[in-house]
N, C-alpha and C positions, 0 to 999 in steps of 0.2 A: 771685688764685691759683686755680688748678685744682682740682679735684675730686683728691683725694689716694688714691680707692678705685681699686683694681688691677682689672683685665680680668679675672683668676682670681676677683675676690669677689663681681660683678653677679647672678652666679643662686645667693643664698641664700648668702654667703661663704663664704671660702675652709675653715672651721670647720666648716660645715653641710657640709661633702659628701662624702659617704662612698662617691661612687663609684673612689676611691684609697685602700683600705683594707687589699684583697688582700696576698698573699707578694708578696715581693720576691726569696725568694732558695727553693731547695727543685724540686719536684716539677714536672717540662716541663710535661707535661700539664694540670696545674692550673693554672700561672702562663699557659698561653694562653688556658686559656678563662677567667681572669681581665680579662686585657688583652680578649681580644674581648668580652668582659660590658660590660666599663666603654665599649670605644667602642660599642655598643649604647646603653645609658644614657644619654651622652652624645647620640647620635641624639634618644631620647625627649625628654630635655631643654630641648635645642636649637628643637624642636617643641610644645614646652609654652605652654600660656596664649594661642596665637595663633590659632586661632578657624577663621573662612573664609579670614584671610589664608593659611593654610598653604600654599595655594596661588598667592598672589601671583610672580609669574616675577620673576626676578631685572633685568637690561635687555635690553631690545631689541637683538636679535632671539633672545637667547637664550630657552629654554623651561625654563630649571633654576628651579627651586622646593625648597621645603622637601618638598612632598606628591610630586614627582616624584622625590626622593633616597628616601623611602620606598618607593614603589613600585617603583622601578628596586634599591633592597636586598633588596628582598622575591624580585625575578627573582636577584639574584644567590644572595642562601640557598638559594633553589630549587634553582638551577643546580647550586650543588657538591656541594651533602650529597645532595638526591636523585636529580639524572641523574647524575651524573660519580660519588659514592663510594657510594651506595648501586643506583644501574644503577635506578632506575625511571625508567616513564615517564613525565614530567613536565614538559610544556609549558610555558613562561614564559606568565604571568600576565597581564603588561601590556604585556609587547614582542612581536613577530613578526618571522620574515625580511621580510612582507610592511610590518610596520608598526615597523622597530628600535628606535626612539623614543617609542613609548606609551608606554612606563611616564612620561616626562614630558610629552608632548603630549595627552595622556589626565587629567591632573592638574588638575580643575578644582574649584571651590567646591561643589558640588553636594552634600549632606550623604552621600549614598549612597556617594559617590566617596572621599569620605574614609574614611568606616567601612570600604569594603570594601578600602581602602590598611591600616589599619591591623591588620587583621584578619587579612589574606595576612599581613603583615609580620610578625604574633604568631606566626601559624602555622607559619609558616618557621621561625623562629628555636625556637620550640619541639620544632621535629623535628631540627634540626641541634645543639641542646642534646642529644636522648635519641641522638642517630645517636653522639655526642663522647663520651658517658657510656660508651654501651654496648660500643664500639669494640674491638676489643682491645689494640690499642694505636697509635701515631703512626704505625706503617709502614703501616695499612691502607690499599690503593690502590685504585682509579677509572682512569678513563679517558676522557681527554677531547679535542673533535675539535681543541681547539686547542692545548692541552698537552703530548698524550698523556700518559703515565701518570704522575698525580700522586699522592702521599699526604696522609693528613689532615694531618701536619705542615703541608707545603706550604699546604694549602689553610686552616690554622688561621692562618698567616703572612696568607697572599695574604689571608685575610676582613679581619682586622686592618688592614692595608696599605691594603684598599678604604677602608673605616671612616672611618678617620684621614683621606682623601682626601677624602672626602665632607662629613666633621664639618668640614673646613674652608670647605669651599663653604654649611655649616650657619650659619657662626659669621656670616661675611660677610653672605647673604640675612636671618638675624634680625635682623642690624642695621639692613640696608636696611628693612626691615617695622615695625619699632618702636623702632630704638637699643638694644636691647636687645644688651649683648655680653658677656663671660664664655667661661671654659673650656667 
């Protein structure tokens, strides 16, 4: 017979985890940056206990890793909250026109490389936390070369939507790295 433990219960059971704890029903504003908290979390998580692998690539020829879904989230934080709703200047961290693809060809074991992945990553998300707070409300809008004119709604959705894309390519590379699987 099989191992009887559920996919939800491998990182710490399904009991231990509080990162579904949020409203359910109530206040936009709160209930998104709830949902985007928890697929944040779930990022960290995902990430957790694996070392140098972090940067392990997923197969050949691909260049996705755990350390290059960080860094390439860090370019996206960057991107919405501070160029496109907040209008500064503020160059992606690990991609270029010249180089699109840093933030995961750039992803390597190097100890430097990972602190300074997760560091940007903290960074980001901490300003795009105080930009949400401070807001005055969902309609505040930006401006972007690909969108044009988006609001933080939008962009509270579209970070969510990245997330959840990403935590899924998360789930699959930890397993490949260690069998390690769970929500």
């Amino acid at each position: 017979m099989s191992d009887p433990t559920r996919r939800a219960e491998v990182f710490g059971g399904a009991d231990s985890d509080r990162r579904f704890t949020g409203p359910t029903t109530g206040d936009e504003r709160r209930m998104l940056i709830d949902v985007l908290s928890v697929q944040r979390a779930t990022l960290q998580l995902k990430c957790s206990g694996v070392g140098p692998k972090l940067s392990h690539r997923s197969v050949e020829p691909s260049t996705l890793s755990l350390l290059g879904l960080v860094r390439h989230l860090a370019d996206v934080e960057r991107r919405w909250f501070r160029r496109v709703l907040a209008a500064q200047d503020a160059p992606a961290l690990f991609s270029s026109t010249a180089d699109p693809d840093g933030d995961f060809d750039g992803a390597t074991d190097d100890r430097k490389v990972v602190a300074a992945a997760w560091e940007a990553w903290r960074t980001e998300v901490a300003f795009a936390e105080r930009f949400v707070t401070e807001a005055a409300d969902l309609d505040v809008e930006g401006d972007d070369s690909w969108r044009g004119t988006v609001s933080l709604r939008w962009v509270l959705i579209h970070m969510i939507e990245e997330y959840a894309r990403h935590n899924g390519h998360a789930d699959l590379l930890r397993e490949r790295i260690d069998g390690a699987i769970g929500v």
